[in-house]
N, C-alpha and C positions, 0 to 999 in steps of 0.2 A: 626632605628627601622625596623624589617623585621619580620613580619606575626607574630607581637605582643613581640617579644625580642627586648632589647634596647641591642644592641652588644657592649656599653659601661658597662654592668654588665658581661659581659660574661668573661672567661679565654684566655688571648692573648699570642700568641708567638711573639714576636716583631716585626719579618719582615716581617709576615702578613699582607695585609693591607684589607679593606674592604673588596675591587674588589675580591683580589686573592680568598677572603674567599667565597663571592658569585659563583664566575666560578667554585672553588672546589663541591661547593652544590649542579650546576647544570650538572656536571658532574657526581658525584655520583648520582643522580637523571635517569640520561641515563642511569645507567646500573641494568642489570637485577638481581632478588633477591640473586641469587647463588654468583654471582662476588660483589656485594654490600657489603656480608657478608663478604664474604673476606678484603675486602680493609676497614673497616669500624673505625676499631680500631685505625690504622694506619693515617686514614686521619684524625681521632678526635684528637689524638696527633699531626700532622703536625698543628693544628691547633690553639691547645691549649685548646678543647672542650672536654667535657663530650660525651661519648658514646651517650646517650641517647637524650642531646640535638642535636646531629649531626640526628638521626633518625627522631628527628621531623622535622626538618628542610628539609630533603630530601625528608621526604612524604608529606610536604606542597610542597614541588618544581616540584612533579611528575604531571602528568595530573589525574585529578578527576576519579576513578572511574568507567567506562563502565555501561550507565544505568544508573546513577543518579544524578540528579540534584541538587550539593549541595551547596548551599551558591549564588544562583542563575548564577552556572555556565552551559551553554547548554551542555549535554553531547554529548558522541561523536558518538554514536549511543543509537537506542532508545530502553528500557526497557520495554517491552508494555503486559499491562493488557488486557487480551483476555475480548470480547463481555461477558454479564453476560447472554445471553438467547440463546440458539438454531437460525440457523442462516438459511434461505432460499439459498440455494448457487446460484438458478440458475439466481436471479432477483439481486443479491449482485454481480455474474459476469455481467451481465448486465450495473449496476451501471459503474461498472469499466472498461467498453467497450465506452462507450459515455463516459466515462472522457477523453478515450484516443483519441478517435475520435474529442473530442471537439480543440484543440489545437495545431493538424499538421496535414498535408495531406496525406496519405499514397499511398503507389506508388501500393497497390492491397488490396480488400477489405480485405481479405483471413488475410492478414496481422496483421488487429487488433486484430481479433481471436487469430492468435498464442500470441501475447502481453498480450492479457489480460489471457491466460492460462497460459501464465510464469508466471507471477504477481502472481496470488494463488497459482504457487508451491514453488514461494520462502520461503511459511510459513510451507516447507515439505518436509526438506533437509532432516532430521532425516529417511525419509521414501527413496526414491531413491538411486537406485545401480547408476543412470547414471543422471547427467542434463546436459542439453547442456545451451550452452552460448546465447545469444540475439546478434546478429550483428545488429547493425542499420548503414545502407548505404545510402548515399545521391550522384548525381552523380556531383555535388557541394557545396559551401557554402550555407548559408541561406535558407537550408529547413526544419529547426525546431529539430533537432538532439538533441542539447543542452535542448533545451525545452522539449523535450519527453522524456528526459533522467529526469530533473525534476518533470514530471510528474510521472512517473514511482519510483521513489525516495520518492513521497506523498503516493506510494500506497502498493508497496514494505514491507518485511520485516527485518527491519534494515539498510534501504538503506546510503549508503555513496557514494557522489560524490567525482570523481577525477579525476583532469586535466593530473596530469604528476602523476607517482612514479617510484621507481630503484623495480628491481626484487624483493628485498629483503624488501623494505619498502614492496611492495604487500605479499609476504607471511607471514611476520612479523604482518600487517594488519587482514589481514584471521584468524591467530591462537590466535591475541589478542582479535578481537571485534569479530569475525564470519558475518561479516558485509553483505547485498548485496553488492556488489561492482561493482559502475557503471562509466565505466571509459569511459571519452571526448576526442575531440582530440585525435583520437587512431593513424589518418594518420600522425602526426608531430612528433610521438617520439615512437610509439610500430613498427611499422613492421617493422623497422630494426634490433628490437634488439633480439638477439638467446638467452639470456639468459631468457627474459622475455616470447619470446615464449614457452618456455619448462615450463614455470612454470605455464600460461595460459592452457600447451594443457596438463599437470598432473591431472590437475582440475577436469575434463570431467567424471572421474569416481571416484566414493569414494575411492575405493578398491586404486589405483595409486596416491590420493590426498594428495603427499606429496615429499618433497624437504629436503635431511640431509645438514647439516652445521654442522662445529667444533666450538665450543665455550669453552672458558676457564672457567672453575671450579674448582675453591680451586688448581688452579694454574697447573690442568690437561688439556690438548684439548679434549672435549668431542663430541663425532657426537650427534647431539639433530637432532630430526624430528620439520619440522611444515608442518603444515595444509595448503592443497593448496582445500580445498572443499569449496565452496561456492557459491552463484548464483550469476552470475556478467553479465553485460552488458556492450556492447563497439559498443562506437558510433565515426563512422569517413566517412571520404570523400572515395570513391572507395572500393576496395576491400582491404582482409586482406592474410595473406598467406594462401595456402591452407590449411594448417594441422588445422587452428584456424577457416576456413571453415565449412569445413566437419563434424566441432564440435559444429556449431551451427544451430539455426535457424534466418533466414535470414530476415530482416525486412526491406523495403525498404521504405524511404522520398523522396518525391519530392516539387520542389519549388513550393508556390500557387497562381493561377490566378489570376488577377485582381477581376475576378469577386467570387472566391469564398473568405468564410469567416471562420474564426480561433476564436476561443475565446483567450481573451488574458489574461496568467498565471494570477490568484488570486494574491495579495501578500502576502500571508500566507496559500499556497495552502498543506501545507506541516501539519500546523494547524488544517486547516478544512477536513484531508484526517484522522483524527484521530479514527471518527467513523468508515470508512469505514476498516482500517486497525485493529481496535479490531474487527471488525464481522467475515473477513479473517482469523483473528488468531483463531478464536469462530471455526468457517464452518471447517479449517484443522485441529485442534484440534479433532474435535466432529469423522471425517469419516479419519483420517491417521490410523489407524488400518484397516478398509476394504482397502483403494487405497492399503496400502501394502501389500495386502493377492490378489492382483487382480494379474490376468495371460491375459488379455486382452493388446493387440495389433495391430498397424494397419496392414493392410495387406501388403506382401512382397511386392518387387518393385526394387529389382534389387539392392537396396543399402544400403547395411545392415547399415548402417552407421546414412543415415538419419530416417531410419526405428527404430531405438533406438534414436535418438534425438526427433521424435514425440510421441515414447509410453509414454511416464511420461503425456504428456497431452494430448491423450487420454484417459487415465485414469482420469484424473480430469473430463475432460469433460464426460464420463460414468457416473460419481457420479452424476455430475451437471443435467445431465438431459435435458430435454426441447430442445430448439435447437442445445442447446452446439455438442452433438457428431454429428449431421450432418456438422455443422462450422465447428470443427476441420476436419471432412476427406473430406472437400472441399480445407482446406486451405493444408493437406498433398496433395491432388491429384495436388495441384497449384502450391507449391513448389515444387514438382517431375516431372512437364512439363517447369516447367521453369529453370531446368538445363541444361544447354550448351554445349555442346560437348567439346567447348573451355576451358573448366573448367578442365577438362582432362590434366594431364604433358604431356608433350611434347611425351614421347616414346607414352604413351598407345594412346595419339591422332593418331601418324603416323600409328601404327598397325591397329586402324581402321579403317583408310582409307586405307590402302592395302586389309586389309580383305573388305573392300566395291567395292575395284577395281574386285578383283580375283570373290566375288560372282555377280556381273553385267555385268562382260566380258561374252561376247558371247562365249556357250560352255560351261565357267566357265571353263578353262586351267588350267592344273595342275603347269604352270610352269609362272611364268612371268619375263622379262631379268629387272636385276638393271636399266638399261640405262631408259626403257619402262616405268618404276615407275617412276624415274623423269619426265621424258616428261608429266604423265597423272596428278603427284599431284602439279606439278606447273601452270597445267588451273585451279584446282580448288578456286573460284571466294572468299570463306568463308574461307578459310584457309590461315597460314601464308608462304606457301611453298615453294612461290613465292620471299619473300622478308626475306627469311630467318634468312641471316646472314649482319646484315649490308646493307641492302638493295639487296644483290644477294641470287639468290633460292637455293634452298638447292642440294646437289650434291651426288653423289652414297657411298661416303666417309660417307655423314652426316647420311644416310636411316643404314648404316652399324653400328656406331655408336649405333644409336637410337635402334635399333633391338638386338644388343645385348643382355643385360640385359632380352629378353624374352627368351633366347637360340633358336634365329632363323639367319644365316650367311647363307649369300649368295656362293651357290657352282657353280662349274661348269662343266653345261652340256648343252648337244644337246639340242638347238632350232631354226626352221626353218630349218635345216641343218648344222650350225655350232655350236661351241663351243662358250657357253657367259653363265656372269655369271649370276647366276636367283634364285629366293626365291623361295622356292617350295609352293603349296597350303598346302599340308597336316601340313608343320610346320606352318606356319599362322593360317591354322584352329585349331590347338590346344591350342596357344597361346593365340588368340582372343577368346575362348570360357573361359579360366579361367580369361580374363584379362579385358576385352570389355563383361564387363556386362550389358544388357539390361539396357536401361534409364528408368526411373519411370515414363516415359509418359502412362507405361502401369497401371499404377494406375487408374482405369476410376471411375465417380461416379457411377456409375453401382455398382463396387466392395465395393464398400463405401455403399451403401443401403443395398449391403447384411449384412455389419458387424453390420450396427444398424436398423434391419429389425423392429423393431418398434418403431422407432424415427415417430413422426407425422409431423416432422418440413417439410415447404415447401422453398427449397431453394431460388425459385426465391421470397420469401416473408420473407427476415430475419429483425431481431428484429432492426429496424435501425432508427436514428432520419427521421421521413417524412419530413423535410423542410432541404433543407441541409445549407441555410442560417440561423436557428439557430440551432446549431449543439446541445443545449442541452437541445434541446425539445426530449422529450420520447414517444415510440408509447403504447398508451392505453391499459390495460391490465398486465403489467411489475410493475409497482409501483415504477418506476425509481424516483428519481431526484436527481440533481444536485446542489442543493442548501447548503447554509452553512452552513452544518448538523453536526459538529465538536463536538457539545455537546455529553457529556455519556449519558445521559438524557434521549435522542432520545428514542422511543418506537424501539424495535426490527422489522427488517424488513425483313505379309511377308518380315516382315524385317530382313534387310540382314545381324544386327548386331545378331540376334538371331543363337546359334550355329545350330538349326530344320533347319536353311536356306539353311546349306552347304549340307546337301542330306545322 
């Protein structure tokens, strides 16, 4: 008997046996509707079945559906019936800001902010030219990654966890279910892999959100597109490559103190995050027509890059109102001072450190000798310049090298009185002025008051649990809580990097 057939009434071909006949079913099963049609007829005769019983049989064999719960199977992501009332967004992000803060420790306030504004745009893909990625970094094991990944999963829209997948399962995923997709353990099996990088960093804008493959149809190779768009989250140990960087926003865990305190996951936190996740879907529903007609942005800062990874939420937080757009351009100005120079490839770092030698030297020399640039960037104490290659510093060969690619080579002329070879200023300063773009340190909150000149919120007074040992007490006024509110039910609620420096 198999999902109501007793396969003793059924039509046999002799050397069929059970087994063969199941593995046939659930390999028809695997393949997609184009190639199924194809092979369909063929495998009900290898088999000795009727066409039609063969159909049923392989759409009992497929997985259920998307969205719906049939015959009390979980599906595989969620189908979700928006809030039936109008939604307060600014006390709903709220909510969702001390869920996040209840359950791991974050490594800068700034931080929950950005989290809780990814969370409500994941319900506003349809609206975004651009979203960037969520990195969550820990600088080792056991600071709650895994756990904030599920929390974010309770609150998400259509969240899906996952440990490992191949390139291909991930896009294959994206163009089936349109899932969040929040992927673990990013350090054990993504950043080495090129192929899966390219399919992560297509993501990043709608317009590029997509990967061709050949697939066989009615016994043709066809290029079919899928869908690399989606809001995903990746959480791992250390950093990720740069390109998968630069494409997100950066979220930092640390391990927690003895003395401080975590609430510990619900065990059906995914359950009780139901209401919270229809009023989300209510709140972008009701205002995704204005955020998409919005032309507000944070102010420039040197890097266009992360400058379009915070507009989508600034814009939430515009709508939201109340303290929202001050948080967000505290938590931009935070993440734009806490970029590193080291962050920088390798060539554009050494360029700025020549272009830092040539404007600090006394004089400011139009010429400085190869030889003279080793000697000064291997004192420097911050850099790697020292221990280069294998533990030895880097040498006139390597500066040659690295300089290339900006079309700066070392020539040779007169200095001090003889002949050596020497980088000129004027090609450094040209270089360094397209390449060695100002850091975003210059973002100050000064600049940030003016963009939301009538924000009332007072920074050093934000919306935050007052006791931090119970992380899900809420401060008065908000109409937060945190309780097991799952029912529908619920009532509605002179620097030298700057080119001005060279003269």
């Amino acid at each position: 008997m198999m999902d109501g057939y007793d396969w003793n009434d059924l039509p046999r071909v002799e050397d069929v046996t059970h087994a063969d006949a199941q593995a046939e079913v659930q390999r028809l099963a695997g393949l997609d509707p184009a190639t199924y049609e194809t092979e369909r007829k063929g495998a009900a005769a290898r088999l000795g079945w009727r066409a039609s019983v063969l159909d049923l049989e392989v759409k009992n064999a497929r997985p259920r559906a998307v969205g719906k719960d049939d015959g009390g199977q979980t599906a595989v992501v969620e189908d979700l019936e928006t809030w039936d009332y109008p939604v307060e967004g600014a006390s709903l992000a709220e909510e969702i800001r001390d869920r996040l803060r209840a359950h791991v420790v974050f490594g800068a306030d700034a931080d929950v902010d950005c989290a809780t504004l990814w969370v409500i745009g994941t319900y506003l893909m349809d609206t975004w030219r651009l979203w960037p990625r969520l990195l969550i970094t820990s600088p080792t094991k056991a600071c709650g990654k895994s756990t904030f990944l599920e929390v974010i999963d309770a609150m998400a829209h259509r969240g899906f966890i996952v440990s490992n997948a191949s390139p291909a399962a991930i896009f294959r995923t994206i163009e089936a279910w349109k899932p969040t997709l929040l992927l673990d353990e990013a350090d054990t099996w993504m950043r080495q892999n090129e192929d899966l990088a390219g399919i992560l960093n297509s993501g990043h804008t709608r317009r590029t959100a997509r990967v061709i493959r050949v697939q066989e149809v009615n016994g043709e190779h066809v290029p079919t597109p899928f869908s690399t768009w989606c809001p995903m989250a990746i959480a791992g140990i250390g950093s990720q490559r740069d390109t998968l960087m630069s494409r997100s926003i950066v979220i930092g865990l640390r391990r927690k103190l003895p003395e401080e305190t975590v609430a510990r996951l619900p065990f059906e936190l995914h359950g009780q995050m139901l209401r919270v996740r229809r009023q989300v879907a209510r709140w972008a529903e009701d205002n995704a027509i204005r955020i998409g007609e919005m032309k507000d942005e944070p102010p420039a800062c040197g890097n266009d890059r992360m400058q379009d990874n915070f507009t989508p939420l600034w814009r939430i937080a515009t709508v939201l109102g109340g303290p929202w757009p001050d948080r967000i351009a505290s938590a931009y100005a935070a993440q734009a001072q806490a970029q590193d120079e080291d962050d920088d490839p390798a060539g554009v770092m050494l360029l700025r450190d020549i272009a830092d030698l040539f404007a600090t030297r006394t004089g400011q020399p139009d010429r400085i000798a190869s030889s003279e640039l080793v000697a000064d960037l291997i004192t420097m104490e911050d850099r790697p310049w020292a221990e280069w290659r294998h533990g030895k510093p880097l040498t006139t060969t390597t500066i040659a090298k690295l300089m290339k690619p900006f079309g700066i080579k070392a020539m040779v002329r007169k200095l001090h009185g003889t002949s050596a070879r020497v980088y000129l200023r004027s090609e450094v300063k040209a270089a360094a002025a397209r390449y060695c773009l100002p850091k975003c340190n210059r973002v100050t909150l000064e600049q940030n008051q003016e963009v939301s000149p009538d924000s009332k919120c007072n920074l050093n007074d934000k919306v935050t649990p007052q006791d931090p040992s119970n992380p899900l007490k809420t401060k008065e006024g908000y109409a937060v809580t945190l309780s097991d509110t799952g029912s529908a039910d619920a009532a509605p609620a002179g620097d030298p990097h700057d080119p001005e420096a060279w003269g």
